[in-house]
C-alpha positions, 0 to 999 in steps of 0.5 A, spaced: 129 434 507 133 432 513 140 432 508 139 439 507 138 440 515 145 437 516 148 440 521 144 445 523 140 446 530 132 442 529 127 447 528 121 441 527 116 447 525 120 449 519 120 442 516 113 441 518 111 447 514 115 444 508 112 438 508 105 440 510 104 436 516 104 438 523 110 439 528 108 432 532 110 428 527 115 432 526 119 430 531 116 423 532 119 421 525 126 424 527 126 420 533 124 414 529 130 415 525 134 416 531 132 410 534 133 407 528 141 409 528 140 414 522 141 420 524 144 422 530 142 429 535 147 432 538 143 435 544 144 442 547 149 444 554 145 448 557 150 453 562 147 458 567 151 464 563 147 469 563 146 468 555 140 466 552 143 459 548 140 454 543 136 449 546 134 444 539 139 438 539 143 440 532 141 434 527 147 430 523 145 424 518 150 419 521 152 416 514 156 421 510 155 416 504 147 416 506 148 423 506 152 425 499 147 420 496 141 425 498 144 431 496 146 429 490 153 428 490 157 423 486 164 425 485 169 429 490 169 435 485 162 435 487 162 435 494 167 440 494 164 444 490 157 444 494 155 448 499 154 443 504 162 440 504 163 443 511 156 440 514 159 434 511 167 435 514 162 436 521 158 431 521 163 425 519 168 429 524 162 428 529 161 421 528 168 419 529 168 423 536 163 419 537 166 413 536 173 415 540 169 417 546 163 410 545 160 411 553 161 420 553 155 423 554 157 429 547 153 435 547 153 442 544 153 449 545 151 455 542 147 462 544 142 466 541 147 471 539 150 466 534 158 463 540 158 456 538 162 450 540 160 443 536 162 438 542 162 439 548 164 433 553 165 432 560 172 429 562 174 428 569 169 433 572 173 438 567 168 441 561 172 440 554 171 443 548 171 441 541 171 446 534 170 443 528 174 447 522 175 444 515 181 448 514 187 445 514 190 451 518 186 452 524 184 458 527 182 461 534 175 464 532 171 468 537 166 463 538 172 459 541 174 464 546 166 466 549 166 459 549 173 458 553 170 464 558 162 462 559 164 454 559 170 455 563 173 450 558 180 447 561 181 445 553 179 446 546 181 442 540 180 444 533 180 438 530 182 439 522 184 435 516 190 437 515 197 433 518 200 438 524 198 438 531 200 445 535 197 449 539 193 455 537 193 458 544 193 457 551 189 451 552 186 450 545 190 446 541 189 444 534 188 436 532 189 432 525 183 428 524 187 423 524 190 423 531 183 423 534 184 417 537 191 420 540 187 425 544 190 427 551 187 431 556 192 435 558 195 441 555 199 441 549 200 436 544 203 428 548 210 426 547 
């Protein structure tokens, strides 16, 4: 059950129900599994913003090929075609974020009213975000902008798979995967 959660914001009561037990034990088998080093929980930022944000951690299965293997999918034609393909791309870019930044603190933010930014990190006291997009031609999103205005963001990258790194708008850039480990802190791309 925890595959079909991937990505997305813990709610231990839903599950609970599901599997006809209690919320404690829940949340007790998540931090188990955390521990564990299974699956990681990205956990909320919580900004005075005046808006009502998320504050349940979003859950990611640490290991794509654990993952795929829960969801049923053998081939690459059958991740693509399943809906969770983007919780996937997610949460491997999640992971290799995570691994390129090994002492950062990585949170999360999103509101109530659906404005959300996949990993947010603090750099030399600077607030710096990362959106997620497994599209090869990344665009500015409107969750991006709130995020930039509510988080004050001194920069934003969309991290993709696609080859191009460019700017998208003043102080969001867009970022291949594969040049994760190139990230600057900056403005613009690093020459």
């Amino acid at each position: 059950m925890l595959a079909h959660y991937h990505a997305q914001t813990w709610n231990g009561a839903e599950l609970a129900r599901a599997l006809g037990i209690s919320q404690p034990p829940t949340r007790r088998y998540l931090d188990a599994l955390t521990d564990a080093l299974m699956v990681r929980q990205l956990q909320p930022w919580y900004a005075n913003v005046g808006k009502r944000v998320v504050r349940s951690p979003k859950v990611y299965l640490r290991d794509s090929g654990v993952l795929h293997t829960l969801l049923g999918l053998h081939t690459l034609d059958g991740l693509l075609d399943h809906p969770k393909v983007g919780a996937s791309w997610e949460g491997f870019v999640v992971e290799q974020v995570a691994m390129t930044l090994p002492l950062t603190p990585l949170y999360f933010w999103g509101t109530q009213s659906g404005a959300e930014l996949d990993i947010l990190f603090v750099h030399d006291g600077r607030n710096i975000g990362i959106e997620i997009q497994r599209s090869t031609t990344p665009k500015l999103t409107p969750s991006i902008r709130n995020a930039i205005t509510d988080l004050s963001l001194h920069q934003v990258y969309v991290i993709h798979p696609g080859t191009d790194r460019y700017l998208i708008a003043d102080r969001v850039e867009a970022l291949p995967l594969s040049q994760l480990a190139d990230l600057t802190f900056g403005w613009g791309p690093t020459g």
